[in-house]
N, C-alpha and C positions, 0 to 999 in steps of 0.2 A: 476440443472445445475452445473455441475464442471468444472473450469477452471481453471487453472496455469499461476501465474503471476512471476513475480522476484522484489526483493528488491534491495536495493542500494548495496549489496554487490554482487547478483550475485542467491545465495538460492532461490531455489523456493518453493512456498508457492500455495497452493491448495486452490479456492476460493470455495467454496461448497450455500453462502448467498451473491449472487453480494449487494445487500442492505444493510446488516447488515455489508461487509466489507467496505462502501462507508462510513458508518457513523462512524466504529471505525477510519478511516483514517483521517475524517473532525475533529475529537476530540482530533486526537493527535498530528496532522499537525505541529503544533505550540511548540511540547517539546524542550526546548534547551539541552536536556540530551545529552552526548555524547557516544556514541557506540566505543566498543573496534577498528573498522575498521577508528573512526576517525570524520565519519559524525554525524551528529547529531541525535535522535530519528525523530524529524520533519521532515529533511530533507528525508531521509527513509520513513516517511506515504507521503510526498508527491510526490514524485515517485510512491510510488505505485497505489498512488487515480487518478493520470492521467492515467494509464494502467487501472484500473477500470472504470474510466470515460468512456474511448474509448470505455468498453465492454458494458457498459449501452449504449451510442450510437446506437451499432452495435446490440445490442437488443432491 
């Protein structure tokens, strides 16, 4: 299954393992790193774990 999601900036990113991307997202959910765009690393996995979640749903 391949599917295209977006990050908090906008980039899309190619899911190729919906499972394997659900759990890098649960593990990083929480970084307080800040990314050049301003938001945080966290905030970034967790935008995209909710677009992942929807697609587990929807499968």
């Amino acid at each position: 299954m391949k599917k295209t999601i977006r990050d908090i900036t906008g980039a899309s990113i190619e899911v190729t393992d919906l499972d394997k991307a659900i759990e890098q997202c649960e593990l990083c959910k929480d970084s307080p790193y800040k990314m050049p765009s301003g938001q945080t690393v966290g905030e970034n996995y967790r935008h995209m774990l909710s677009q992942l979640e929807k697609m587990k749903q929807i499968k």
